[in-house]
C-alpha positions as CSV (number, residue, x, y, z in Angstrom):
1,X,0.0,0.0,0.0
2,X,3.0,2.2,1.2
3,X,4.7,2.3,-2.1
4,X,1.7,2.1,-4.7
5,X,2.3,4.2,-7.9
6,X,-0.7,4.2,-8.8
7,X,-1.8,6.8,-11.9
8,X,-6.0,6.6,-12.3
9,X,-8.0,8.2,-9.9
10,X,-10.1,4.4,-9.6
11,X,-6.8,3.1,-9.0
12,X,-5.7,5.4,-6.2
13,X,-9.4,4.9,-4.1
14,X,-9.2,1.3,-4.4
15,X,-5.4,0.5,-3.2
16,X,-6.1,1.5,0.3
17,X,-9.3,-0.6,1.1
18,X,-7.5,-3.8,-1.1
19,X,-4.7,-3.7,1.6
20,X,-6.4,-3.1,4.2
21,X,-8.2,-6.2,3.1
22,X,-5.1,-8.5,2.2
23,X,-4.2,-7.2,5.3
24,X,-7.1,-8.1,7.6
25,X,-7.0,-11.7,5.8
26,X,-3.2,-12.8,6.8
27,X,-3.8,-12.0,10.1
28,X,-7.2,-13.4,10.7
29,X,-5.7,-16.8,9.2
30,X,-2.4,-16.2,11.4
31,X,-4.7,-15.8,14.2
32,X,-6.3,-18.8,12.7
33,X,-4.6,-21.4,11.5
34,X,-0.7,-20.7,11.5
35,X,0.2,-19.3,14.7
36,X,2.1,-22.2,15.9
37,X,4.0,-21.8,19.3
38,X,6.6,-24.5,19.0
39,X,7.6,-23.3,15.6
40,X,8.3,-19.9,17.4
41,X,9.9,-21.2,20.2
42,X,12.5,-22.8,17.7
43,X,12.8,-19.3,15.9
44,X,13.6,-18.1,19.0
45,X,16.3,-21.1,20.0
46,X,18.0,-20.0,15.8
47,X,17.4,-16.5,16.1
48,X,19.6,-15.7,19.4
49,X,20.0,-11.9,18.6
50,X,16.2,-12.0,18.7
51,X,15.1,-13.4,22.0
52,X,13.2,-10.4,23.5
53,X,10.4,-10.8,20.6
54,X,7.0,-11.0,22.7
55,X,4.6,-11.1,19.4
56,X,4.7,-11.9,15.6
57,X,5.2,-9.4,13.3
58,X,3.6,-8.9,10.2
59,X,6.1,-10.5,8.2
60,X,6.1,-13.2,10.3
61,X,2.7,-13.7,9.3
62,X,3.5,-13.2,5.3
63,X,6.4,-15.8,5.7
64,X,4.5,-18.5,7.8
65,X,1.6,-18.0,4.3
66,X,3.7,-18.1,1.9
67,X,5.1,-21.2,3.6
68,X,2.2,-23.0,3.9
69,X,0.9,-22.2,0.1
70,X,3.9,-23.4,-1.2
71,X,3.7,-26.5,0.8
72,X,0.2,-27.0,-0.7
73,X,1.4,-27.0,-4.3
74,X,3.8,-30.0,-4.0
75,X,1.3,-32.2,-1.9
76,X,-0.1,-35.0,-3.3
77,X,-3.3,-34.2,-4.8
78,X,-6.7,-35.6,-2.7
79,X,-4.5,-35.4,0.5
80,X,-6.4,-33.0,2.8
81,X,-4.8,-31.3,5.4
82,X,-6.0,-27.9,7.3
């Protein structure tokens, strides 16, 4: 949203609210389905310089789905998992 050059006056009024959307979305499925507090714990135990982190960031979040989606493309199809 922060760095959007966008020209048409449409353009301009609908990059906001589509943001704020994607945004609302990643965290609402972080919140969800991909907060995972071992998986952080294990950041944490790689991450040393990092250790006073209380709460995931918003990249965290983008990382953790884009993670997970590439994950789903390699799975076997009919294999179902949340």
């Amino acid at each position: 949203m922060g760095e959007a050059r966008n020209q048409l006056r449409t353009a301009v009024q609908r990059t906001v609210p589509f943001g704020l959307s994607a945004y609302s979305l990643t965290v609402l499925w972080y919140t969800r389905s991909g907060h995972d507090p071992e998986q952080i714990e294990q950041q944490r135990a790689r991450s040393r310089w990092y250790t006073t982190k209380t709460e995931p960031s918003f990249e965290d979040m983008v990382v953790k789905l884009c993670r997970v989606i590439i994950a789903a493309r390699f799975q076997h199809p009919g294999v179902y998992q949340p």
